[in-house]
C-alpha positions as CSV (number, residue, x, y, z in Angstrom):
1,X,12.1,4.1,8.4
2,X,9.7,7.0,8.0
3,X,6.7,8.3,9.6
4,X,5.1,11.6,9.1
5,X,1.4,11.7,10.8
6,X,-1.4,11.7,8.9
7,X,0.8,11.6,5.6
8,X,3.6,8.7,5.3
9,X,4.8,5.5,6.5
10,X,7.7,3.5,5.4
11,X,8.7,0.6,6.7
12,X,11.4,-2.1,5.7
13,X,9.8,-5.4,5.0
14,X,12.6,-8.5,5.2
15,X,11.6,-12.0,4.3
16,X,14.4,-14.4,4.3
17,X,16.8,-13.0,1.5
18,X,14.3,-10.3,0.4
19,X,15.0,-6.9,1.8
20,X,12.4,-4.9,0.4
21,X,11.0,-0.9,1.6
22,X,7.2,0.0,2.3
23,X,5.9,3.1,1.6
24,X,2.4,4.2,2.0
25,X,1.5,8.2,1.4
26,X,-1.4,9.9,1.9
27,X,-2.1,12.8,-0.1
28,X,-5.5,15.3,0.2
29,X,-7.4,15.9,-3.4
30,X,-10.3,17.9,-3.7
31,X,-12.7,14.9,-3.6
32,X,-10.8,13.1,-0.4
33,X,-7.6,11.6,0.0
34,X,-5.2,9.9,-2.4
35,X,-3.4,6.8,-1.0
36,X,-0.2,6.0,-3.0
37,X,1.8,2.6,-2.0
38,X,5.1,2.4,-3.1
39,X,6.8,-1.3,-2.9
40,X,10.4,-1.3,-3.8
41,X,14.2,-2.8,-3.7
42,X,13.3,-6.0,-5.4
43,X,16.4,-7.3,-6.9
44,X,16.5,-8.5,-10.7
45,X,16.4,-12.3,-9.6
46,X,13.6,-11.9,-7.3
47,X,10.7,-11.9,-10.2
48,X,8.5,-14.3,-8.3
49,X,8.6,-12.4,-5.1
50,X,7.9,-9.5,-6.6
51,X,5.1,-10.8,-9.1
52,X,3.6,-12.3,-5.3
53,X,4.2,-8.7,-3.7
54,X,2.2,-7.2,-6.9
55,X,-0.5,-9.5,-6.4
56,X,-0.7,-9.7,-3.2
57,X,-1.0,-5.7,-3.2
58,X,-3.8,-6.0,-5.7
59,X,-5.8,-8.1,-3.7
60,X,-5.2,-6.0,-0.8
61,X,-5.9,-2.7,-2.6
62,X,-9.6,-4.3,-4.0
63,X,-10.7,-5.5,-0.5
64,X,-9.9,-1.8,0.6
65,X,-11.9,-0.4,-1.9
66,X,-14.7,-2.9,-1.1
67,X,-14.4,-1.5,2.6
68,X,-14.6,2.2,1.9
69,X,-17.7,1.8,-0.3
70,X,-19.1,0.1,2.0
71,X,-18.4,2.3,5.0
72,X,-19.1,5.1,2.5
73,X,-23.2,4.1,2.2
74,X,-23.3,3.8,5.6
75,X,-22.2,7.1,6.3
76,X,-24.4,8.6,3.6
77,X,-28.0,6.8,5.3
């Protein structure tokens, strides 16, 4: 839907009746980058999808973490 390099992407994500929008910005701090993720258009019905979505998002967002720091003490030997 939306790509601006090195900032944002946004992409439509459609899985069967769920018709939901990506976003994922990047935004520079003083300490390194901020990375915001924006899930949206869940409709009221679709609780469960979106409670999945939310988890699934979480679990993502840890192992991402867990990649940085890692990468992160590498770079600093």
């Amino acid at each position: 839907l939306e790509i601006e390099a090195h900032q944002k992407l946004s992409y439509r994500w459609v899985v069967g009746e769920m018709d939901t929008v990506v976003t994922f910005t990047l935004t520079p701090t003083v300490s390194g980058t901020r990375l915001l993720l924006v899930h949206s258009g869940f409709k009221p019905h679709q609780k469960q999808n979106f409670g999945g979505a939310r988890y699934g998002w979480r679990v993502m967002g840890g192992k991402l973490v867990d990649l940085f720091t890692r990468l992160q003490a590498v770079d600093t030997r």
